[in-house]
NUDODO-703559 format. One record per atom (N, C-alpha, C): x, y, z; residue number from 1; atom name. Coordinates in steps of 0.02 Angstrom, whole numbers, plus 50000, padded with zeros to 5 digits. Layout:
// residues N
+-------+-------+-------+-----+-------+
!     X !     Y !     Z ! num ! atome !
+-------+-------+-------+-----+-------+
!     X !     Y !     Z ! NUM !    CA !
...
+-------+-------+-------+-----+-------+
This chain:
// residues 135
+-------+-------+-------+-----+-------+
!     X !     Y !     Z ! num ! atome !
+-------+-------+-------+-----+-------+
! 49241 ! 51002 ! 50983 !   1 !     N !
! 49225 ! 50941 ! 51018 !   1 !    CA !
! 49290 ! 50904 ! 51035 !   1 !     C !
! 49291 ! 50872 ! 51096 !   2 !     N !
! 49339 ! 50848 ! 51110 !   2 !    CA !
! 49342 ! 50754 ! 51087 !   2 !     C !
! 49395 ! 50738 ! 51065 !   3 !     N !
! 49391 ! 50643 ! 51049 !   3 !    CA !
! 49375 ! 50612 ! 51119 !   3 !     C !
! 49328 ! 50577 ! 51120 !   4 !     N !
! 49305 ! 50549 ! 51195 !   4 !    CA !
! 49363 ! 50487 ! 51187 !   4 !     C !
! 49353 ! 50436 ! 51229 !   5 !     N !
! 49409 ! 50399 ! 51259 !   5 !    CA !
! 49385 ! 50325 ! 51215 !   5 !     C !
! 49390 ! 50285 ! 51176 !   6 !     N !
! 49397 ! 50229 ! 51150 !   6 !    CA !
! 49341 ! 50198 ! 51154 !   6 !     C !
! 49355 ! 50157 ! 51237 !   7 !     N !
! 49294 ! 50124 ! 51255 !   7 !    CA !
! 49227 ! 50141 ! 51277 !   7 !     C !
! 49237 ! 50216 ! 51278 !   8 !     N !
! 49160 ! 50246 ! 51300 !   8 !    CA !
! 49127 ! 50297 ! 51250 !   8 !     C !
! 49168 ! 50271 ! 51190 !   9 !     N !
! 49136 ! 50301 ! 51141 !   9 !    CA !
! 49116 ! 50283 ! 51082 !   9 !     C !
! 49114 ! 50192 ! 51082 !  10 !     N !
! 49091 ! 50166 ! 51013 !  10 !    CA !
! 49068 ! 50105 ! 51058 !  10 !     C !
! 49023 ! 50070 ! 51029 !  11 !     N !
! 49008 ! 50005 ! 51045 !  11 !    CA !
! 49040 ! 49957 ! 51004 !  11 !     C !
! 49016 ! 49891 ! 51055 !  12 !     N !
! 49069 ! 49843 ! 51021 !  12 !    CA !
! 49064 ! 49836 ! 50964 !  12 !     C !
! 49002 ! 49836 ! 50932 !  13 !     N !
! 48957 ! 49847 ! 50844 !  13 !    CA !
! 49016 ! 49887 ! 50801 !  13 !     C !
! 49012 ! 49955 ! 50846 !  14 !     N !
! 49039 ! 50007 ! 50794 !  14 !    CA !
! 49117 ! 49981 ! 50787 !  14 !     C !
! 49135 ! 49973 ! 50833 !  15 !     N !
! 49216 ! 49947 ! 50842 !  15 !    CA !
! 49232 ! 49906 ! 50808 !  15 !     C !
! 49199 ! 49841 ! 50793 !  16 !     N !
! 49216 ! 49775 ! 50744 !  16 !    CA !
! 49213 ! 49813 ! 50688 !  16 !     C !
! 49153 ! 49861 ! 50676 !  17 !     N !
! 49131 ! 49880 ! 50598 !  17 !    CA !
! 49201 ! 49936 ! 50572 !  17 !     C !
! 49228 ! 49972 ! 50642 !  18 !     N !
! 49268 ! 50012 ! 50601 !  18 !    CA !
! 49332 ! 49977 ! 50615 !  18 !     C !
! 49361 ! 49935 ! 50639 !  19 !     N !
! 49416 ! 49906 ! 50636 !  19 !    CA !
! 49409 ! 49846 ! 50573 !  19 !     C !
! 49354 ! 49812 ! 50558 !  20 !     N !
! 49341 ! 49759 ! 50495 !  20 !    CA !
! 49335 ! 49784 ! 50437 !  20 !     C !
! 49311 ! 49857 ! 50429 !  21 !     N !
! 49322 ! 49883 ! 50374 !  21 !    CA !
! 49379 ! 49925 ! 50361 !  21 !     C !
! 49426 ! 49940 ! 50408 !  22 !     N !
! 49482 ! 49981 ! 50394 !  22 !    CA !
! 49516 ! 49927 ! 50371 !  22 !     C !
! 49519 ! 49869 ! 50412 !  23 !     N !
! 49576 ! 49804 ! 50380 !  23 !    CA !
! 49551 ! 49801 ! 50303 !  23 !     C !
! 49487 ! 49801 ! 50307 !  24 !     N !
! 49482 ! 49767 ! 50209 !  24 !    CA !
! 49494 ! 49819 ! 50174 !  24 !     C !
! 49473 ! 49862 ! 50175 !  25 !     N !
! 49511 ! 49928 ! 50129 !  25 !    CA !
! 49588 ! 49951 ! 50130 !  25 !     C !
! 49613 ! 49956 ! 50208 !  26 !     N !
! 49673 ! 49951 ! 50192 !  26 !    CA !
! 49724 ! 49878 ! 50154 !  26 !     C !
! 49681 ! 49832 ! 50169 !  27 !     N !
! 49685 ! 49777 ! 50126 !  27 !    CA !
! 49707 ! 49777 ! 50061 !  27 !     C !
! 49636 ! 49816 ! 50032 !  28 !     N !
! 49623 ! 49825 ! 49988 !  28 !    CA !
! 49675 ! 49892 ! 49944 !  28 !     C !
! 49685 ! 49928 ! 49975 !  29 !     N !
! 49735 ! 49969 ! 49938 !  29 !    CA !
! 49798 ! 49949 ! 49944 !  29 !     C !
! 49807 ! 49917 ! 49991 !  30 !     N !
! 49889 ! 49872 ! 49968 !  30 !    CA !
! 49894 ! 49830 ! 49911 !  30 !     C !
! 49844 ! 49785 ! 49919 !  31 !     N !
! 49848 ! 49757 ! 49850 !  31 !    CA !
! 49839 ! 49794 ! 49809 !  31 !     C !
! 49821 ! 49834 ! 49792 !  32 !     N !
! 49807 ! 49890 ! 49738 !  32 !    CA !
! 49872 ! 49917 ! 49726 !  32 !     C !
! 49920 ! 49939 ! 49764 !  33 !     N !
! 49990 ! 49979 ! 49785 !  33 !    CA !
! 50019 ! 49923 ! 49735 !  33 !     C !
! 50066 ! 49859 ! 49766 !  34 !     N !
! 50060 ! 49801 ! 49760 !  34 !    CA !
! 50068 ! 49776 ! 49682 !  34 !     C !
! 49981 ! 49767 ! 49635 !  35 !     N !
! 49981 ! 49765 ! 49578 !  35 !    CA !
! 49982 ! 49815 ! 49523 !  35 !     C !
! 49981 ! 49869 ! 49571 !  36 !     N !
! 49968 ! 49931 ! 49497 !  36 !    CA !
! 50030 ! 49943 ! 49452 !  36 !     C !
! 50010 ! 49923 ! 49388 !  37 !     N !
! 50060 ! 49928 ! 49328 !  37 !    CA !
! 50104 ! 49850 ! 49339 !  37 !     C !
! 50068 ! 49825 ! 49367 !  38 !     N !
! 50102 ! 49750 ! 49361 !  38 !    CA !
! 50065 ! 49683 ! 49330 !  38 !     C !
! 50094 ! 49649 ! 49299 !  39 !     N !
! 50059 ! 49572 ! 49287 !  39 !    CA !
! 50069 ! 49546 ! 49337 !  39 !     C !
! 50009 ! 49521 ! 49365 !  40 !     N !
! 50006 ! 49485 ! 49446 !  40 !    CA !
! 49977 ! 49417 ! 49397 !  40 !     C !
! 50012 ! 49353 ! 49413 !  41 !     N !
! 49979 ! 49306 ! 49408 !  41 !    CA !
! 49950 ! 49266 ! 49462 !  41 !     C !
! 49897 ! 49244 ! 49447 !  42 !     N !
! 49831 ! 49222 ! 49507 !  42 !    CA !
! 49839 ! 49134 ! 49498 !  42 !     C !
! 49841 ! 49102 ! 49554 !  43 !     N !
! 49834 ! 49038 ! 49548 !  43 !    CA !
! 49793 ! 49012 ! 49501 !  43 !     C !
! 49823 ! 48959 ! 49473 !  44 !     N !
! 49768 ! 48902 ! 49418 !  44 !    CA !
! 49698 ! 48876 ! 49450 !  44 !     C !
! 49728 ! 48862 ! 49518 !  45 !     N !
! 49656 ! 48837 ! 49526 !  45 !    CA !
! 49609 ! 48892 ! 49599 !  45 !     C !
! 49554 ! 48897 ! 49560 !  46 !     N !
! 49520 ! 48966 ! 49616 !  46 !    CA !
! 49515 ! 48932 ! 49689 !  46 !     C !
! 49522 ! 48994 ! 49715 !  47 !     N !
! 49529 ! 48985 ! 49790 !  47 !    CA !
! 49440 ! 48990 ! 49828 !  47 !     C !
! 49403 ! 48980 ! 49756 !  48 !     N !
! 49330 ! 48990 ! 49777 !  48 !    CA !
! 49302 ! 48920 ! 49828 !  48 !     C !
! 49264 ! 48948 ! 49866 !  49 !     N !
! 49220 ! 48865 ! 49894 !  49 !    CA !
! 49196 ! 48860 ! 49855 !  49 !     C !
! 49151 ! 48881 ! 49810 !  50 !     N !
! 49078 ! 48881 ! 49772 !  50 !    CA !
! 49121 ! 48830 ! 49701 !  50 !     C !
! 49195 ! 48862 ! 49671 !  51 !     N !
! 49206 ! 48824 ! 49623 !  51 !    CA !
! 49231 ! 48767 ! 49644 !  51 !     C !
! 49275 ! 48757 ! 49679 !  52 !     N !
! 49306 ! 48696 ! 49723 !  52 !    CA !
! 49236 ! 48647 ! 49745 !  52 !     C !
! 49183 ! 48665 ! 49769 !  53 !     N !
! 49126 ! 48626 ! 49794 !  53 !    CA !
! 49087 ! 48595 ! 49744 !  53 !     C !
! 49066 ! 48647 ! 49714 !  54 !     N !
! 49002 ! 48626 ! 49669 !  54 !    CA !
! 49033 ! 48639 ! 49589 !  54 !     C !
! 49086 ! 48677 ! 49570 !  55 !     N !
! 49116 ! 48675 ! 49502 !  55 !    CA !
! 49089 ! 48729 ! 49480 !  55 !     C !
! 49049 ! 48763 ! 49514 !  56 !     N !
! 49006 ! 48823 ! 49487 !  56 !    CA !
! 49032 ! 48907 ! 49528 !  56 !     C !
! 49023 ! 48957 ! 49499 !  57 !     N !
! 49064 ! 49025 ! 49507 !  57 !    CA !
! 49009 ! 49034 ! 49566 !  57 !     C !
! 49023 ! 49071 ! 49629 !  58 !     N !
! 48967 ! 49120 ! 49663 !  58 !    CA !
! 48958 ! 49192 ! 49631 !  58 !     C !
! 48903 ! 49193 ! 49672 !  59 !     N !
! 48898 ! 49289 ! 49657 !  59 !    CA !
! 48952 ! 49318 ! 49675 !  59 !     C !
! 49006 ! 49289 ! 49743 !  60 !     N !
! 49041 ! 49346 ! 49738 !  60 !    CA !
! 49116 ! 49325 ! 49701 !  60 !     C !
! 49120 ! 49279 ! 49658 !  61 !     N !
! 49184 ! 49251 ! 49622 !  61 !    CA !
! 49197 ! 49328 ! 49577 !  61 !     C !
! 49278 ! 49358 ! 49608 !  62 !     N !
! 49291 ! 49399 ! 49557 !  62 !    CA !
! 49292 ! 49476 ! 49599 !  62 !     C !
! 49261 ! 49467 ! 49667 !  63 !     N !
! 49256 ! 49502 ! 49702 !  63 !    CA !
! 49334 ! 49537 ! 49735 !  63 !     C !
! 49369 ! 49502 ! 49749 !  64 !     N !
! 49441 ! 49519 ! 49783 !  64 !    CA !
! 49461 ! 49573 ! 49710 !  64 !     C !
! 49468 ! 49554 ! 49658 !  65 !     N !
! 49494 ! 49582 ! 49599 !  65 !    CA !
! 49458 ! 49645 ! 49585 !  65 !     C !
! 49388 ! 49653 ! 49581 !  66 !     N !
! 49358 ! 49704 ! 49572 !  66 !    CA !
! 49362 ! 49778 ! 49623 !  66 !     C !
! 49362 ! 49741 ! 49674 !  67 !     N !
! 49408 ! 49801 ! 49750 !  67 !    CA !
! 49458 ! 49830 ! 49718 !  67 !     C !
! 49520 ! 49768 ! 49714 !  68 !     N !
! 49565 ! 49804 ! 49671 !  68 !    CA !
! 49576 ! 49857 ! 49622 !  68 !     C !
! 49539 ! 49818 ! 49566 !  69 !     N !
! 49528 ! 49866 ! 49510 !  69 !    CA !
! 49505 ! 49941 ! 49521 !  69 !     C !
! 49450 ! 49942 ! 49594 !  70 !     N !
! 49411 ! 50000 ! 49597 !  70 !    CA !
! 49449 ! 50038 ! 49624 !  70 !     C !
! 49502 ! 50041 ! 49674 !  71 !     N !
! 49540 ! 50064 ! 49706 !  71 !    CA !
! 49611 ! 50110 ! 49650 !  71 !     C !
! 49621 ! 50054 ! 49602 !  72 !     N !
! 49684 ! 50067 ! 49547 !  72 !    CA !
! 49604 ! 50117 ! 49497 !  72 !     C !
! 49549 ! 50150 ! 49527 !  73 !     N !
! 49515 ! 50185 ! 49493 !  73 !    CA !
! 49483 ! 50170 ! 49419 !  73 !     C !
! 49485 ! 50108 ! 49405 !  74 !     N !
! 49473 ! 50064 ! 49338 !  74 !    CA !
! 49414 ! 50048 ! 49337 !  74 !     C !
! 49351 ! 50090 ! 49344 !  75 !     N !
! 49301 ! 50056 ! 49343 !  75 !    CA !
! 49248 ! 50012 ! 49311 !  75 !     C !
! 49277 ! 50035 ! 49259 !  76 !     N !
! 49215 ! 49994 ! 49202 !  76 !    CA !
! 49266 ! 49914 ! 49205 !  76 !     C !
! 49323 ! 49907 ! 49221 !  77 !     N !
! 49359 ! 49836 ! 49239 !  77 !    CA !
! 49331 ! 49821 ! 49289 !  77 !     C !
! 49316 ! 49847 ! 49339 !  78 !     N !
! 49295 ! 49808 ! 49413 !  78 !    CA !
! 49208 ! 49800 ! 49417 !  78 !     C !
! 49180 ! 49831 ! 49369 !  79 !     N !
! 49109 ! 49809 ! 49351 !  79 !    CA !
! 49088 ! 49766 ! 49332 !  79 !     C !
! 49164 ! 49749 ! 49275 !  80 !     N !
! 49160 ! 49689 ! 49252 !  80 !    CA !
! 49171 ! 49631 ! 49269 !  80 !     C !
! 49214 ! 49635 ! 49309 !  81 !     N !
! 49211 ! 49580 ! 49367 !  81 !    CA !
! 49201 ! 49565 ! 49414 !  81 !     C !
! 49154 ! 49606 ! 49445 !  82 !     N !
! 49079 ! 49599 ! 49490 !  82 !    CA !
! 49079 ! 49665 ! 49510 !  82 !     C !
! 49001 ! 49675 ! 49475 !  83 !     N !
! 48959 ! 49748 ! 49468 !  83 !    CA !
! 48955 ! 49757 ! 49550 !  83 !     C !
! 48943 ! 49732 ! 49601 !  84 !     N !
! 48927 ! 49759 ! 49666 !  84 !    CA !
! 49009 ! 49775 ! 49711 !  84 !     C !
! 49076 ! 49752 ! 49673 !  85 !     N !
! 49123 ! 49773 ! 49709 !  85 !    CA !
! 49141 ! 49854 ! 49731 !  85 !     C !
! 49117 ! 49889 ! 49684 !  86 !     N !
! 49137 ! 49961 ! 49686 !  86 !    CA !
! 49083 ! 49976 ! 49741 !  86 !     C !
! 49012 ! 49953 ! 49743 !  87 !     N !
! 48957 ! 49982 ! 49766 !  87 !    CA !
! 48977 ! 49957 ! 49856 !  87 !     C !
! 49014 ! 49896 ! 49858 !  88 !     N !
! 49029 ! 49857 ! 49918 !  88 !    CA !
! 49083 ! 49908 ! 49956 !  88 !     C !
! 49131 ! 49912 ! 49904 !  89 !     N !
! 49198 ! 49956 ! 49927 !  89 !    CA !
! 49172 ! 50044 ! 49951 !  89 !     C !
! 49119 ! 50077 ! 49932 !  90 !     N !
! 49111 ! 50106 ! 49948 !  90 !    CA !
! 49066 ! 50122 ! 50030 !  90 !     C !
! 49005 ! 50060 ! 50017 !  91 !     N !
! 49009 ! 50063 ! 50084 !  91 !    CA !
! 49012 ! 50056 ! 50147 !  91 !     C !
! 49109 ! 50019 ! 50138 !  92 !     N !
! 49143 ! 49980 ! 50185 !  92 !    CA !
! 49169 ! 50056 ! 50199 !  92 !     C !
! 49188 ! 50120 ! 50163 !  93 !     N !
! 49229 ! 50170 ! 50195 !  93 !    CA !
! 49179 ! 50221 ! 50203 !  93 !     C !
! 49097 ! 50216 ! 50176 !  94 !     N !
! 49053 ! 50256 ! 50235 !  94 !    CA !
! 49076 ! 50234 ! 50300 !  94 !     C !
! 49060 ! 50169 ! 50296 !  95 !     N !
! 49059 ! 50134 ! 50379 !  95 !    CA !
! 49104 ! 50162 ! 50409 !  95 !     C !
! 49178 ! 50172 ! 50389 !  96 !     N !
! 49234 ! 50193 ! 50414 !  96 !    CA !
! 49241 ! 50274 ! 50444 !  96 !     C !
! 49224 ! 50283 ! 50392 !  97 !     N !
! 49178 ! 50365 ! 50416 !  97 !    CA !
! 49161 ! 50362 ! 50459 !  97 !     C !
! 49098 ! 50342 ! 50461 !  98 !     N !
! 49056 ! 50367 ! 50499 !  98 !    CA !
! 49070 ! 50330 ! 50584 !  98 !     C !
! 49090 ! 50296 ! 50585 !  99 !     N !
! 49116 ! 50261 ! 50629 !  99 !    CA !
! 49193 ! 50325 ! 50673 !  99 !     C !
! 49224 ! 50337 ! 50625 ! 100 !     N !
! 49253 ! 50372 ! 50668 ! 100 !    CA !
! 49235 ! 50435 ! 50675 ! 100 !     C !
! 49196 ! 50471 ! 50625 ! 101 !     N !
! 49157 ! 50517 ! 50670 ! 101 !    CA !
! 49121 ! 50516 ! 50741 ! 101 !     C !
! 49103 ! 50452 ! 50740 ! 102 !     N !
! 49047 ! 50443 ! 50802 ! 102 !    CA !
! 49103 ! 50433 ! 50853 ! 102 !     C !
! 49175 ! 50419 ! 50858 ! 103 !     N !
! 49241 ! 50387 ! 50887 ! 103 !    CA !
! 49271 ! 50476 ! 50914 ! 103 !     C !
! 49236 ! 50516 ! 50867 ! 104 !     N !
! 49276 ! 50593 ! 50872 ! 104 !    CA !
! 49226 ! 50628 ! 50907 ! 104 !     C !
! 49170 ! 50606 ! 50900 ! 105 !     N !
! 49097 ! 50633 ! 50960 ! 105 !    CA !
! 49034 ! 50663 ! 50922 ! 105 !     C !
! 49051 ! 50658 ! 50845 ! 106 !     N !
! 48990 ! 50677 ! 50805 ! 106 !    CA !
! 48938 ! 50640 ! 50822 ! 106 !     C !
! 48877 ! 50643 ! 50808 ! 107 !     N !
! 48821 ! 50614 ! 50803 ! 107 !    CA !
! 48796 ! 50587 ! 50753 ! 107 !     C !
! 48793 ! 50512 ! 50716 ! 108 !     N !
! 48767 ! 50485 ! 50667 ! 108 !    CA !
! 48717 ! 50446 ! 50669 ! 108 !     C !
! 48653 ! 50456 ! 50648 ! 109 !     N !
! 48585 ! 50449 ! 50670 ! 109 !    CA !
! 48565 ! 50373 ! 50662 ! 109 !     C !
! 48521 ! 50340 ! 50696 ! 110 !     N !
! 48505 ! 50243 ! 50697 ! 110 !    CA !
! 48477 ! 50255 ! 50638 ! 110 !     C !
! 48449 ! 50306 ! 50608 ! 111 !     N !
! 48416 ! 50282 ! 50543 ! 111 !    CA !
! 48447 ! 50269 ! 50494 ! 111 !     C !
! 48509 ! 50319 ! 50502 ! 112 !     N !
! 48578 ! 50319 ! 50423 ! 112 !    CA !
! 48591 ! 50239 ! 50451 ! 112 !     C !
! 48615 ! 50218 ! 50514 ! 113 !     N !
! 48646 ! 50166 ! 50516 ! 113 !    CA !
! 48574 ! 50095 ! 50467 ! 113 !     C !
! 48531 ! 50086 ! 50507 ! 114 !     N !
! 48483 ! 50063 ! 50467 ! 114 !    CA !
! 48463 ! 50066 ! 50397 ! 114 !     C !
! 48469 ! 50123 ! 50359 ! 115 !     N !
! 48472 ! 50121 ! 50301 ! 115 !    CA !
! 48505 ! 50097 ! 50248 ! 115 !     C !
! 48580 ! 50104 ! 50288 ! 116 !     N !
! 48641 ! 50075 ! 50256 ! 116 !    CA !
! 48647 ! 50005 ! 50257 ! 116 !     C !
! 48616 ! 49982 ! 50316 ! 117 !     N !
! 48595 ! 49895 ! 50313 ! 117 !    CA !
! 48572 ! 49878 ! 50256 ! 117 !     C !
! 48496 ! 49916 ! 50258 ! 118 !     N !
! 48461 ! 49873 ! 50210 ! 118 !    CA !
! 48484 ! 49896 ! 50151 ! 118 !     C !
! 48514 ! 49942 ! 50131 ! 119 !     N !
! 48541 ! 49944 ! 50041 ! 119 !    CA !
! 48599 ! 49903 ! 50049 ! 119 !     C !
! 48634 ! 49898 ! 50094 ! 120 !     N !
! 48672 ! 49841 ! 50076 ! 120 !    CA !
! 48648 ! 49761 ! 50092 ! 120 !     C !
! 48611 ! 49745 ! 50124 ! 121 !     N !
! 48576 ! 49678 ! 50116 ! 121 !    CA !
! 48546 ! 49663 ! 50046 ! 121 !     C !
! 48503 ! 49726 ! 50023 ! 122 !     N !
! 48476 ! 49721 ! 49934 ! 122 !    CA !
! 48551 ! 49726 ! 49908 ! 122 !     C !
! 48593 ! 49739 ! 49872 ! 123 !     N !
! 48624 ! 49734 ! 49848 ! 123 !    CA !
! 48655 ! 49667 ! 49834 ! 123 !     C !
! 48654 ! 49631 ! 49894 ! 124 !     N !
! 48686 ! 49572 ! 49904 ! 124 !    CA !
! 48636 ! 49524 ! 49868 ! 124 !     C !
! 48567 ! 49539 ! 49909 ! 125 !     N !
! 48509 ! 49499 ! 49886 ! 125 !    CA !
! 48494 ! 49505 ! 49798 ! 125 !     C !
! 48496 ! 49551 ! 49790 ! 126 !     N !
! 48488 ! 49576 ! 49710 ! 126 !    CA !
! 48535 ! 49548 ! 49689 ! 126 !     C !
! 48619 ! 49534 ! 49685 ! 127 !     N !
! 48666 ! 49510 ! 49669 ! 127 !    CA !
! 48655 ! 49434 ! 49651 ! 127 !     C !
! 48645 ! 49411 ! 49712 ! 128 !     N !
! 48626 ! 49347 ! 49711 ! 128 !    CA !
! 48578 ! 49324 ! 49672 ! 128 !     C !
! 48525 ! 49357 ! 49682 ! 129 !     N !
! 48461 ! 49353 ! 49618 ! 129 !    CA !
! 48469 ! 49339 ! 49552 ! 129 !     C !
! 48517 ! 49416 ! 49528 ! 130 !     N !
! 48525 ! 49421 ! 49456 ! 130 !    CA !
! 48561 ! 49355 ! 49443 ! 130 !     C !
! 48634 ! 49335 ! 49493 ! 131 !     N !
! 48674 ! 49301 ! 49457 ! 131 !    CA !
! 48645 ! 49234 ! 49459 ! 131 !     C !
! 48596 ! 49196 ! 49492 ! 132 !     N !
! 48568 ! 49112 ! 49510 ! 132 !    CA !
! 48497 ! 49127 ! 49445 ! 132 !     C !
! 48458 ! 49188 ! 49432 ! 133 !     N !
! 48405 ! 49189 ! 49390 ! 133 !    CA !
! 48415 ! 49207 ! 49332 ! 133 !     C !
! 48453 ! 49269 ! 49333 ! 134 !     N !
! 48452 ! 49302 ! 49267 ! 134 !    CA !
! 48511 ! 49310 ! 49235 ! 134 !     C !
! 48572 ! 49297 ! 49278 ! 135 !     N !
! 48632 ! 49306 ! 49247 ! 135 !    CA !
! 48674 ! 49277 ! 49190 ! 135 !     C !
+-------+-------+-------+-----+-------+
């Protein structure tokens, strides 16, 4: 198969999704590069809205760190500081995948894309759940 040409081969959807998720993962493994085998100290005061607003953690407080951790391959650390980062990080680099497969002329079906929505909408939703009900 030949790589078709840029603009006539992803929509604007796929394009944000695989250029927004290449930035956060490559993001994400710099900082990883960055802190590994280092004491990184983190500002005193969190850079959260949720703590800054209301004094209270969100679901996703802890999230930037847990990428990290998952990336420096530490997982039972990045679970621990939010169980959905590893599950998030992973599928920000399906997306990436599959995105440039579809960029190289493969075929990736509306249903995978749809599916991958909704487990990641539950995840988020479930996240949010556990941590405001049960956490």
């Amino acid at each position: 198969m030949t790589r078709a040409a840029w603009p006539d081969s992803l929509s604007i959807t796929d394009r944000i999704l695989l250029i927004g998720s290449s930035l956060f993962v490559g993001t994400t493994g710099l900082m990883a590069a960055l802190t590994s085998g280092a004491s990184v100290s983190l500002p005193a005061r969190s850079l959260c809205w949720s703590q800054r607003l209301l004094g209270r953690e969100c679901p996703g407080c802890e999230l930037t760190r847990s990428f990290i951790a998952t990336a420096l391959g530490d997982l039972n650390r990045a679970f621990e500081l939010n169980p959905i980062g590893p599950l998030l990080l992973a599928i920000l680099i399906v997306i990436i995948v599959t995105r440039a497969a579809k960029w190289l002329g493969f075929r990736w079906p509306q249903a995978a894309d749809t599916a991958l929505a909704i487990v990641t909408v539950m995840i988020l939703l479930g996240r949010t759940a556990w941590f405001y009900l049960g956490g």
